[in-house]
py3Dmol code that shows the C-alpha trace and the ligand (Angstrom):
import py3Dmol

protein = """\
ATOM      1  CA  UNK A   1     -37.582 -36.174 -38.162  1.00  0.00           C
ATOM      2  CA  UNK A   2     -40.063 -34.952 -35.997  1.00  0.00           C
ATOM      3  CA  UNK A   3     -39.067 -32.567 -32.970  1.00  0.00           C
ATOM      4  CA  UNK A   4     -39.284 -35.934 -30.316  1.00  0.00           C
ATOM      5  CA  UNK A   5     -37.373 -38.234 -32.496  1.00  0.00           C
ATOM      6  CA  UNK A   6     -35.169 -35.377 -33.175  1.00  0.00           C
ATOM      7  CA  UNK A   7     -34.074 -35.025 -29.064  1.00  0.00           C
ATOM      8  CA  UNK A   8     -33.741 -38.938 -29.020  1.00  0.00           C
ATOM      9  CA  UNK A   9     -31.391 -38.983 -31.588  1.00  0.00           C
ATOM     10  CA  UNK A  10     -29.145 -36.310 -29.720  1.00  0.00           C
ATOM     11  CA  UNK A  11     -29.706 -38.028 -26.661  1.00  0.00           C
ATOM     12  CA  UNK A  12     -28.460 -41.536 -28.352  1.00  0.00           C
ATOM     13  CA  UNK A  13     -25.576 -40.038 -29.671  1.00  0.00           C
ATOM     14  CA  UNK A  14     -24.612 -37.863 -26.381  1.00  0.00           C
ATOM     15  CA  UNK A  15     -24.324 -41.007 -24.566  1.00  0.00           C
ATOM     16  CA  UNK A  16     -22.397 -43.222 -27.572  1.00  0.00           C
ATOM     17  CA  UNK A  17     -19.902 -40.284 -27.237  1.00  0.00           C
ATOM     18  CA  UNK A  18     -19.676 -40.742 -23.565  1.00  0.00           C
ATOM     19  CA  UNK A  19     -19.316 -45.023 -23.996  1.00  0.00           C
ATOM     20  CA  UNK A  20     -16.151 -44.336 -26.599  1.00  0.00           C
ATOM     21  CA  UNK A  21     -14.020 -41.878 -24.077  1.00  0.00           C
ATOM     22  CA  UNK A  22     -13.641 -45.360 -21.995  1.00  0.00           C
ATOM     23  CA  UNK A  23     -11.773 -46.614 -24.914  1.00  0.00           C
ATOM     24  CA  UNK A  24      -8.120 -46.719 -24.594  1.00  0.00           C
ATOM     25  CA  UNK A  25      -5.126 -47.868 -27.009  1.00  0.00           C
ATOM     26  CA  UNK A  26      -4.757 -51.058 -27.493  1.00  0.00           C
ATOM     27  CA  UNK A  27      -8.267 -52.442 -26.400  1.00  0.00           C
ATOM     28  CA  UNK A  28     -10.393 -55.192 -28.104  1.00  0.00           C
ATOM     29  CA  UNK A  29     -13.676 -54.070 -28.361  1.00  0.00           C
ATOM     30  CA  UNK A  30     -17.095 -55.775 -28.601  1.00  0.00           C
ATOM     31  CA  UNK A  31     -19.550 -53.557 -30.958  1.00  0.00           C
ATOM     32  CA  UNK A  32     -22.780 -53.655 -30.308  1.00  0.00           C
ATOM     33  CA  UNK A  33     -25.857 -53.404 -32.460  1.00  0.00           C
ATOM     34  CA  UNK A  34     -28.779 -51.090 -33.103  1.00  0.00           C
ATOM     35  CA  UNK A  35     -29.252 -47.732 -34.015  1.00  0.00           C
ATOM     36  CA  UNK A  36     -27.703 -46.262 -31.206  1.00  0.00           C
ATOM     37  CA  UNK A  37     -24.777 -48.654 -30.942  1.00  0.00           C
ATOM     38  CA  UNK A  38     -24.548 -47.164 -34.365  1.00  0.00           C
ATOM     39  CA  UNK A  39     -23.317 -43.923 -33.174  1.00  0.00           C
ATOM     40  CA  UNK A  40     -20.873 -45.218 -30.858  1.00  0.00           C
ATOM     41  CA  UNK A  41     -19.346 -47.081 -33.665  1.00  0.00           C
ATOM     42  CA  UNK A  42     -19.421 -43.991 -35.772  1.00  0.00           C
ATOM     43  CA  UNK A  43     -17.351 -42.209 -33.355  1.00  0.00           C
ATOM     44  CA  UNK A  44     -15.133 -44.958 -32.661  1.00  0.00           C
ATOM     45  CA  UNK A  45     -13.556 -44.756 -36.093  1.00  0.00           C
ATOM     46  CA  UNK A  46     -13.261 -40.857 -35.131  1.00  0.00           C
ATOM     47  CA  UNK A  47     -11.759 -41.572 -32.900  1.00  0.00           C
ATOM     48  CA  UNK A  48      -8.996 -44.127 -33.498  1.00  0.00           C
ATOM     49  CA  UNK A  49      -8.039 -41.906 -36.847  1.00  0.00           C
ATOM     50  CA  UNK A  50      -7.784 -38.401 -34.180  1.00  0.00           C
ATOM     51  CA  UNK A  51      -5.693 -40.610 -31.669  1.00  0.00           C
ATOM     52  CA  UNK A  52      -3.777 -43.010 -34.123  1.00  0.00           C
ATOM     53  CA  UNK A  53      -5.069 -45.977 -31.706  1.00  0.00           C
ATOM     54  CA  UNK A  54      -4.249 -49.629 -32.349  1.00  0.00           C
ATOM     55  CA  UNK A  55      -8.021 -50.922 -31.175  1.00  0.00           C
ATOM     56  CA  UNK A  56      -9.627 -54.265 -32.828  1.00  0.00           C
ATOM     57  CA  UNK A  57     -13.502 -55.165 -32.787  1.00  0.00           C
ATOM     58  CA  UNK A  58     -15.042 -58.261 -32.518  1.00  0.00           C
ATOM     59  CA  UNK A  59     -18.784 -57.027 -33.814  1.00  0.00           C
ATOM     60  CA  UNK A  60     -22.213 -58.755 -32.829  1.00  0.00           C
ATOM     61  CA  UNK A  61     -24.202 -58.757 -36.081  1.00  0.00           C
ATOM     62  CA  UNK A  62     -23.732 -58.247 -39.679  1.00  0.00           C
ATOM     63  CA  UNK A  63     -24.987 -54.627 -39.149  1.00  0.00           C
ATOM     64  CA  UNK A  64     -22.215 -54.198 -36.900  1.00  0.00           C
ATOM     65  CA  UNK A  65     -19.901 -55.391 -39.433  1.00  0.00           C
ATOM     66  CA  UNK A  66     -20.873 -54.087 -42.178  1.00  0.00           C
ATOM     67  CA  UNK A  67     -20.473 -50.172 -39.565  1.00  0.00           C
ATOM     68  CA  UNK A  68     -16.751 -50.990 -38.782  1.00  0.00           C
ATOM     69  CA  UNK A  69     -15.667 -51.686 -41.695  1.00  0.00           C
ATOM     70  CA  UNK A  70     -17.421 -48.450 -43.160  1.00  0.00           C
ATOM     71  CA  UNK A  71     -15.884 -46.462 -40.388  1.00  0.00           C
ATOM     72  CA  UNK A  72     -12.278 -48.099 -40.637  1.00  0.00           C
ATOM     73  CA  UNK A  73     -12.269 -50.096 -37.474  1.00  0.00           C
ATOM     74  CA  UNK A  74      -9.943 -53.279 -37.703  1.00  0.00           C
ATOM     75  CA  UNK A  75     -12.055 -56.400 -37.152  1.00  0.00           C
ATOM     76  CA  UNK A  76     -10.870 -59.966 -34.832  1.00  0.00           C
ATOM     77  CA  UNK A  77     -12.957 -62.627 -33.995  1.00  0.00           C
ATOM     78  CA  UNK A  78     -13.886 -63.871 -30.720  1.00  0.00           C
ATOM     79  CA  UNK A  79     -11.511 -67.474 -31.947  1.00  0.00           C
ATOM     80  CA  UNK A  80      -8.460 -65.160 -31.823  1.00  0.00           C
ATOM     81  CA  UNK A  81      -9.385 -63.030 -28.812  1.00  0.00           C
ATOM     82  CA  UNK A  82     -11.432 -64.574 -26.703  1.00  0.00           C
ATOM     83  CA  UNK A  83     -11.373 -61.645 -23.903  1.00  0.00           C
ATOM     84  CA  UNK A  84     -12.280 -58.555 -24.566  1.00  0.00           C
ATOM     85  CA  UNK A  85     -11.704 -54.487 -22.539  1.00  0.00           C
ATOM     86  CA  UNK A  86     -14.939 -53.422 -23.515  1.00  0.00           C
ATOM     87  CA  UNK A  87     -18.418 -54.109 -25.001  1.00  0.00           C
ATOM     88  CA  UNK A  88     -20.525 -50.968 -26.216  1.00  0.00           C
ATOM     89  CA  UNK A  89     -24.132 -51.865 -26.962  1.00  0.00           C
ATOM     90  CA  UNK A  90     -27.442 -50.813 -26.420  1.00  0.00           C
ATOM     91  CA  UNK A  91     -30.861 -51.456 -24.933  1.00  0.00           C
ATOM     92  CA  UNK A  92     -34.423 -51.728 -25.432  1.00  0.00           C
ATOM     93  CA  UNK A  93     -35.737 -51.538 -21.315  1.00  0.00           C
ATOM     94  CA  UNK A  94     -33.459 -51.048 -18.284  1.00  0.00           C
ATOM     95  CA  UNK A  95     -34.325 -51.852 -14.894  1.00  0.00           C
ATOM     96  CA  UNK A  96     -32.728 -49.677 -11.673  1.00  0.00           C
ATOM     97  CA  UNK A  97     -30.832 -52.466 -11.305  1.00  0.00           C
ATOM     98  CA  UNK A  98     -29.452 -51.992 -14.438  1.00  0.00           C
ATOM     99  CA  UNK A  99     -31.219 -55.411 -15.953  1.00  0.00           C
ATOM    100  CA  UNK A 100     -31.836 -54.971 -19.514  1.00  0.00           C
ATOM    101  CA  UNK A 101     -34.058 -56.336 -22.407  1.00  0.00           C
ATOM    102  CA  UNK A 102     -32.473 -56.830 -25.900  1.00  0.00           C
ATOM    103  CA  UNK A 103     -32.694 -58.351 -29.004  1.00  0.00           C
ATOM    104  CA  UNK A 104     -35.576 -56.201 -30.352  1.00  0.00           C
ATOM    105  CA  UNK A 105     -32.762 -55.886 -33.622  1.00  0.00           C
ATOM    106  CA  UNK A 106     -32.721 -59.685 -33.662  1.00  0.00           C
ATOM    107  CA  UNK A 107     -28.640 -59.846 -32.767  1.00  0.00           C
ATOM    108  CA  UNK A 108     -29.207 -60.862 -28.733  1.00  0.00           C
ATOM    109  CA  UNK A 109     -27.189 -64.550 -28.822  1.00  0.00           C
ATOM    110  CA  UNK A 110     -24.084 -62.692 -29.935  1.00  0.00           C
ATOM    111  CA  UNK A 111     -24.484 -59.728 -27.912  1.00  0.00           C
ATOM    112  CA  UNK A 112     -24.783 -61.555 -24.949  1.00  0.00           C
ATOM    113  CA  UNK A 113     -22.028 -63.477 -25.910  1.00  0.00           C
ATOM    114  CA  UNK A 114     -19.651 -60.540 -26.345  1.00  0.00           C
ATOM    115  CA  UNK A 115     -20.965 -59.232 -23.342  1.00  0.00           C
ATOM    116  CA  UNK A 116     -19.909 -62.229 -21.551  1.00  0.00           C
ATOM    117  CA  UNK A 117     -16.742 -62.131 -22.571  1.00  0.00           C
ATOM    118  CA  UNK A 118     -15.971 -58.574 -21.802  1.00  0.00           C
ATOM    119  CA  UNK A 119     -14.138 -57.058 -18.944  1.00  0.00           C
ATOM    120  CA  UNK A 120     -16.598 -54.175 -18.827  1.00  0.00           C
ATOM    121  CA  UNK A 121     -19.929 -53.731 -20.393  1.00  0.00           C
ATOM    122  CA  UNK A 122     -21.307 -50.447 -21.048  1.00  0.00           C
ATOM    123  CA  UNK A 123     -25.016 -49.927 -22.372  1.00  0.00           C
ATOM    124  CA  UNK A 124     -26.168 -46.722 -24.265  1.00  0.00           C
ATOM    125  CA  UNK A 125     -29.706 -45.646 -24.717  1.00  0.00           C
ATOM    126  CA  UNK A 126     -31.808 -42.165 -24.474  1.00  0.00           C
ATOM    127  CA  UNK A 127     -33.737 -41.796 -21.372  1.00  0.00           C
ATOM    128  CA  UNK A 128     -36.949 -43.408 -23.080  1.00  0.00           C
ATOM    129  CA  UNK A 129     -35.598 -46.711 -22.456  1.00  0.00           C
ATOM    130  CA  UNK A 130     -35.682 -46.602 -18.444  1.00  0.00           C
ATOM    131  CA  UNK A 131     -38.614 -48.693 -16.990  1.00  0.00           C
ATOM    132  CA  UNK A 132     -39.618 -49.376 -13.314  1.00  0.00           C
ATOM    133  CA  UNK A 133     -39.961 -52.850 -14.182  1.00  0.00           C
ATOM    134  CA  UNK A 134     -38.907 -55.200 -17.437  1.00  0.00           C
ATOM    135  CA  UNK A 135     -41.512 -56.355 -19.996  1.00  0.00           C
ATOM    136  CA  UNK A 136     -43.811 -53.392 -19.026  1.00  0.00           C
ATOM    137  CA  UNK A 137     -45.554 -51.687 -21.645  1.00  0.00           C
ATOM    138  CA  UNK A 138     -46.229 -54.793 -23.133  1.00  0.00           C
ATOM    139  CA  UNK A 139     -42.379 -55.185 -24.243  1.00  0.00           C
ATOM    140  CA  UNK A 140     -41.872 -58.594 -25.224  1.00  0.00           C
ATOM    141  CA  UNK A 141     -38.268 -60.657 -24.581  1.00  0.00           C
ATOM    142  CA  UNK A 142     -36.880 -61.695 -27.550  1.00  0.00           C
ATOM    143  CA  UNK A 143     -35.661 -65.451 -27.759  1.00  0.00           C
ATOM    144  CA  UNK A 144     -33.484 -66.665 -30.078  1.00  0.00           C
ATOM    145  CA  UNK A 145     -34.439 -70.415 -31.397  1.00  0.00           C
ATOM    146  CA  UNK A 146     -33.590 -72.893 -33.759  1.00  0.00           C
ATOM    147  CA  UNK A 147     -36.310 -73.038 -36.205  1.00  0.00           C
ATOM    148  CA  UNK A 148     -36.834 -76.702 -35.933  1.00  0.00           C
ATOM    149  CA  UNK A 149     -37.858 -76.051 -31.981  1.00  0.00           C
ATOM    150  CA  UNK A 150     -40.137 -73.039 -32.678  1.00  0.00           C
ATOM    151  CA  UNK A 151     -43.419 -74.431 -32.369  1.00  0.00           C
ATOM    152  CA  UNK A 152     -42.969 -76.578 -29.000  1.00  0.00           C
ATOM    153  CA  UNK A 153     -40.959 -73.648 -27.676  1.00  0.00           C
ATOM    154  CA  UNK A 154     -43.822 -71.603 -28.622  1.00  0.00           C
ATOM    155  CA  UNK A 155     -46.288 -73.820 -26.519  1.00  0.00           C
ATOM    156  CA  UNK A 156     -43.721 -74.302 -23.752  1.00  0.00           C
ATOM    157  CA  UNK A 157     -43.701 -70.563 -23.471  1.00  0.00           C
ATOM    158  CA  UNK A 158     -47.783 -70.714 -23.145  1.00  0.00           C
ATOM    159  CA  UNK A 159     -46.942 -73.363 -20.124  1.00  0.00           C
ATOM    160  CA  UNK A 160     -45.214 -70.899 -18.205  1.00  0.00           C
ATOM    161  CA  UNK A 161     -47.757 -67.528 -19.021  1.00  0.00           C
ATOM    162  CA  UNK A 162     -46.248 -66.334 -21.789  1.00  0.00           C
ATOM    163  CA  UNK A 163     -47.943 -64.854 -24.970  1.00  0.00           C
ATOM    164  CA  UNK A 164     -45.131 -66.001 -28.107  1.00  0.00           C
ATOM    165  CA  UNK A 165     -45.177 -64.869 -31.736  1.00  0.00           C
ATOM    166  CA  UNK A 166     -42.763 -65.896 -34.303  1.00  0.00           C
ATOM    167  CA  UNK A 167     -40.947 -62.408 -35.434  1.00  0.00           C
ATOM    168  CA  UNK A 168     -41.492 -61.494 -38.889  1.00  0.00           C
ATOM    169  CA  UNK A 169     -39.558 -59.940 -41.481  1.00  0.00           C
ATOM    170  CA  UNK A 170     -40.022 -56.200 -42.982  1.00  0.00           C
ATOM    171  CA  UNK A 171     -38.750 -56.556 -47.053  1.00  0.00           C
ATOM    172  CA  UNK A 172     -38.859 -59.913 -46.636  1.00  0.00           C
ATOM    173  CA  UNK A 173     -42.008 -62.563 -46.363  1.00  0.00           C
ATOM    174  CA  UNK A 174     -41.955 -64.620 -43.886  1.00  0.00           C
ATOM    175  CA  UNK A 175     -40.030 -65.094 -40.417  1.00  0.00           C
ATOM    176  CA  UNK A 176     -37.058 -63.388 -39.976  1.00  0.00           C
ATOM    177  CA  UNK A 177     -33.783 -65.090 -39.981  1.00  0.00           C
ATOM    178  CA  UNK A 178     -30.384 -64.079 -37.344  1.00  0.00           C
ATOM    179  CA  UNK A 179     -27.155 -63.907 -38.303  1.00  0.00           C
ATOM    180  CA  UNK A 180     -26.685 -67.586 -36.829  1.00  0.00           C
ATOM    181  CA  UNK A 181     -29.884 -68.800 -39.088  1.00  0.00           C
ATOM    182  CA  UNK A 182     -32.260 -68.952 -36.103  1.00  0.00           C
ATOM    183  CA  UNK A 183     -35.857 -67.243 -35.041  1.00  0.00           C
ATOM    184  CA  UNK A 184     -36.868 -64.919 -33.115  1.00  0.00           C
ATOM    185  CA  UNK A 185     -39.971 -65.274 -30.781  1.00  0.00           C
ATOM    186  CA  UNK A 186     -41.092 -62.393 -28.978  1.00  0.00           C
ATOM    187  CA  UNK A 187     -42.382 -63.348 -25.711  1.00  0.00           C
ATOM    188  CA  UNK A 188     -44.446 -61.283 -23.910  1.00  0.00           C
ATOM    189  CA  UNK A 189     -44.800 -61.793 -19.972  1.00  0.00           C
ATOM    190  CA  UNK A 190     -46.341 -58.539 -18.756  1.00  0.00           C
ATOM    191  CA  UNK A 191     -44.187 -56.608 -15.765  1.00  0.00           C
ATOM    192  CA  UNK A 192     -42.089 -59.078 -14.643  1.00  0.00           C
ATOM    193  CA  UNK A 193     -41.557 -59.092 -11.073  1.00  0.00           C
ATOM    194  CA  UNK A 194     -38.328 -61.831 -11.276  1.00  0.00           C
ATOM    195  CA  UNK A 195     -36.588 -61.287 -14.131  1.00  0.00           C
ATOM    196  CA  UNK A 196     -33.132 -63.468 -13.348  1.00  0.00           C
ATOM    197  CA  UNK A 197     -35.918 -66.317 -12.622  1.00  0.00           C
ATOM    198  CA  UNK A 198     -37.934 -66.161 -15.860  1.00  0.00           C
ATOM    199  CA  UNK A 199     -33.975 -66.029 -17.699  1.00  0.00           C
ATOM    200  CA  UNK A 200     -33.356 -69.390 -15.751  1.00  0.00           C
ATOM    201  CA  UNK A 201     -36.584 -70.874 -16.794  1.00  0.00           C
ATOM    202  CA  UNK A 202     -36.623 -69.781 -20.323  1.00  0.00           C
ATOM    203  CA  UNK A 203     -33.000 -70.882 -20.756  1.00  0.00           C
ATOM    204  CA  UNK A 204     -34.115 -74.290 -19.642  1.00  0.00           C
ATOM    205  CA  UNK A 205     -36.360 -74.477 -22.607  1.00  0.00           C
ATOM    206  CA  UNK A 206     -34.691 -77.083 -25.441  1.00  0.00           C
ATOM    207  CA  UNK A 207     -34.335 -75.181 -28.777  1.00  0.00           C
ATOM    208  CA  UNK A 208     -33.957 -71.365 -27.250  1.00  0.00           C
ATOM    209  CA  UNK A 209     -30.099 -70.382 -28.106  1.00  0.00           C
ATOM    210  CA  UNK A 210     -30.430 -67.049 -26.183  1.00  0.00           C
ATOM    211  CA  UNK A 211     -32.858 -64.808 -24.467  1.00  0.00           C
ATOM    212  CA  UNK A 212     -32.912 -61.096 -24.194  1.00  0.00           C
ATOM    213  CA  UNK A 213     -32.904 -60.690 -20.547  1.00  0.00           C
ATOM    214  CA  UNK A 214     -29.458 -59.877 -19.509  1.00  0.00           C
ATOM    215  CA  UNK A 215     -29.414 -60.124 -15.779  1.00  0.00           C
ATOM    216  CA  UNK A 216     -26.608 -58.455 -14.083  1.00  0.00           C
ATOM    217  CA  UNK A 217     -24.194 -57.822 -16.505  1.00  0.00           C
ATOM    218  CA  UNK A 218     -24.565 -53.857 -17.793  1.00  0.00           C
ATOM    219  CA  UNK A 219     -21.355 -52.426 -15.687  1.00  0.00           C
ATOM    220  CA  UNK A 220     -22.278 -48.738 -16.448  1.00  0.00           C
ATOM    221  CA  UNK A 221     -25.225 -47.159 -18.756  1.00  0.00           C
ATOM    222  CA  UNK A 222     -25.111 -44.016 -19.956  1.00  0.00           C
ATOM    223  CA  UNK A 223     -28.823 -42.413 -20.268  1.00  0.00           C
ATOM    224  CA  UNK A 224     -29.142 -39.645 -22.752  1.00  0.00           C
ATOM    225  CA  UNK A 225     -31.805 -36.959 -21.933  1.00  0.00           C
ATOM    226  CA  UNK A 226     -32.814 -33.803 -23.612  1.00  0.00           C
ATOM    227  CA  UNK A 227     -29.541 -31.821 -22.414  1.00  0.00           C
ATOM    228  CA  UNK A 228     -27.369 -34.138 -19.881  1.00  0.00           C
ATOM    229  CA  UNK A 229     -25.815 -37.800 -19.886  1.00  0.00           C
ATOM    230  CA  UNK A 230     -26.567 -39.539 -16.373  1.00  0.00           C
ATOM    231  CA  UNK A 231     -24.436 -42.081 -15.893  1.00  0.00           C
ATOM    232  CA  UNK A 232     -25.481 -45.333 -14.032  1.00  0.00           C
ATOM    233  CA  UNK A 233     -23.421 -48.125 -12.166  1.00  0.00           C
ATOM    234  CA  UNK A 234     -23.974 -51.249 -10.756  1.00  0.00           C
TER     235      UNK A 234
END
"""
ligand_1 = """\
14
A5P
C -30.244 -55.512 -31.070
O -30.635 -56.815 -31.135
C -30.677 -54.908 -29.778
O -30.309 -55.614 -28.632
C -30.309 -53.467 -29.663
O -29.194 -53.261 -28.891
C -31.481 -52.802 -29.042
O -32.595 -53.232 -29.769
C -31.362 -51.287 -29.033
O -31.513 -50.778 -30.319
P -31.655 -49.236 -30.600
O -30.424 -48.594 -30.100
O -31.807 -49.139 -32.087
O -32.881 -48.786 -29.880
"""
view = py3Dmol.view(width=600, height=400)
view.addModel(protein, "pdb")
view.setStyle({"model": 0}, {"cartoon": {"style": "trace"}})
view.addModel(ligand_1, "xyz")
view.setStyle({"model": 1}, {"stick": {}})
view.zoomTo()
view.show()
């Protein structure tokens, strides 16, 4: 690591360690994905073996998975509880309004989803991820999409501005496939000035499962900087 990454990784994990303190005993929790949802599930198993807590997770992606299990958090599925306390998760822009882009790991349908069904919804991220306004820096939104749709959603996305490309894999040729068998296109839009509008519109589209705009739904982030947490609320 580098001295920068090195202060971003502090930072992630400063503010995953600030997300778990909201748990309490007997929550169902929604784990998000990512590398810095990655620390908060770290320290969830901490913490559940310090405080003998009865918690169970519903996680968002395989990688999520594949963490609680490592770290000896008891899995349930959304079937058996459909409401959760508490989603942890993290972000790859956030508005002041505390709008976020997601999905650049490829696991936005069932983060949203989990999101959704949660109580509260807390997003952790270093300080790097705060933007005056989505999609700048030429961030793309991710779409999820059912690979039989791709290409018309592709030129539908064209219709309304948009510059697509089909996401693909690293270790693996081709595009890359979610956990629910879908794409991912990667939209770009440039700053966007209406971001619950552009949701609305892209929803509409036939084919896309799931976008990564998530408009009004972070309850609280925590941003990690070089030596504080600031803590935002709706
Ligand atoms: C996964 O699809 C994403 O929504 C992640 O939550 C987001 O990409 C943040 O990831 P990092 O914490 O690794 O930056």
């Amino acid at each position: 690591l580098n001295p920068k990454q090195d202060w971003i990784e502090e930072a992630k994990k400063k503010a995953a360690l600030r997300a778990v303190e909201h748990v309490k005993d007997k929550f169902i929790i929604g784990l998000g994905s990512g590398s810095t949802a990655a620390y908060a599930i770290e320290e969830l198993g901490r913490k559940i073996k310090r405080d003998q807590l009865h918690i169970l997770a519903v996680p968002t992606s395989y990688q999520a998975f594949m963490l609680a299990i490592k770290n000896g958090i008891p899995i349930t599925t959304l079937d058996e509880n459909p409401v959760l306390d508490l989603a942890i998760d993290g972000a790859d822009q956030i508005d002041k309004e505390l709008n976020l882009i997601k999905g650049m790991g490829g696991a936005l349908a069932r983060e949203k989803i989990v999101a959704s069904a949660s109580k509260k919804f807390i997003i952790i991220a270093d300080e790097t991820k705060k933007v005056k306004v989505l999609g700048e820096k030429h961030h793309p939104v991710p779409l999820e999409v059912i690979p039989f749709a791709s290409k018309s959603v592709m030129l539908k996305i064209e219709g309304i501005g948009g510059t697509p490309t089909l996401r693909e894999g690293t270790g693996k040729v081709g595009p890359i496939i979610t956990d629910n068998g879908n794409v991912i296109i990667d939209a770009e839009f440039g700053s966007i000035q209406e971001p619950a509008k552009l949701e609305d519109r892209l929803d509409s589209i036939p084919g896309v499962v799931e976008t990564g705009l998530f408009i009004e739904m972070a309850d609280i982030v925590y941003l990690g900087a070089r030596s504080t947490v600031k803590k935002c609320e709706k």
